[in-house]
N, C-alpha and C positions, 0 to 999 in steps of 0.2 A: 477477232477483236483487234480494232484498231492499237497503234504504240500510245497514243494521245489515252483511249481511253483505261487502259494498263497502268499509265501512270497517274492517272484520276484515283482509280481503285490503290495504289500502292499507297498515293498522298493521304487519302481518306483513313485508310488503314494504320499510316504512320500516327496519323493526329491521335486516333482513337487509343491508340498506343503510349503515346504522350499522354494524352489524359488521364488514363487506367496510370501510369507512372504517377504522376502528379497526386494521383487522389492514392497512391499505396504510399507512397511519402506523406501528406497531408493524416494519414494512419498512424503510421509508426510514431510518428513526434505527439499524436493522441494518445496513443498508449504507452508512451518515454512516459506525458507528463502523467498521465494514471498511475504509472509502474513507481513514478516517482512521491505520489501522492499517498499511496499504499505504504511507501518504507516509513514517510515521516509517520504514519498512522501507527504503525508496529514499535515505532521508537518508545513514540508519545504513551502507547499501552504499556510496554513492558516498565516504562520509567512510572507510570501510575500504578503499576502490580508491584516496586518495588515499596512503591511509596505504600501503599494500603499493608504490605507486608507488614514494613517496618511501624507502622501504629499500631496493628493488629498485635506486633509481639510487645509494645509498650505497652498497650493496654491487657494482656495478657500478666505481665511484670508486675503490676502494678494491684492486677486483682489478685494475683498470690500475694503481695506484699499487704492488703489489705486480710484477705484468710491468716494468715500467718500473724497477724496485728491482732484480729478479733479471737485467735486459737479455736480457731471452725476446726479447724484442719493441722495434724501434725508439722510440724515443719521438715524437710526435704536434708 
């Protein structure tokens, strides 16, 4: 094998190296902004599971304070 055609093969090899780089970068900044997309998602739930909590025990409150109004039910 010729030096000329060694360094054919070396160049070729480097590009494709480059590229496989390029496209594992092009990756990672994909799945930053996924990874990133996911946390707001987890925020936004737990902030609606606080919020559904917090009615659920109002609406809760409120049906005892209506039992307790009509004397369905002993008072606590």
């Amino acid at each position: 094998m010729s030096d000329s055609l060694v360094l054919e093969h070396l160049r070729a090899i480097h590009s494709e190296l480059r590229e496989v780089g390029n496209e594992q970068t092009e990756q990672r900044m994909r799945i930053g902004a996924i990874e990133r997309s996911m946390a707001r998602v987890e925020v936004e739930q737990a902030e609606l599971r606080a919020g559904f909590r917090s009615r659920f025990d109002q609406v809760l409150d409120r049906l005892d304070r209506i039992v307790r109004r009509l004397e369905i039910a002993p008072a606590h």
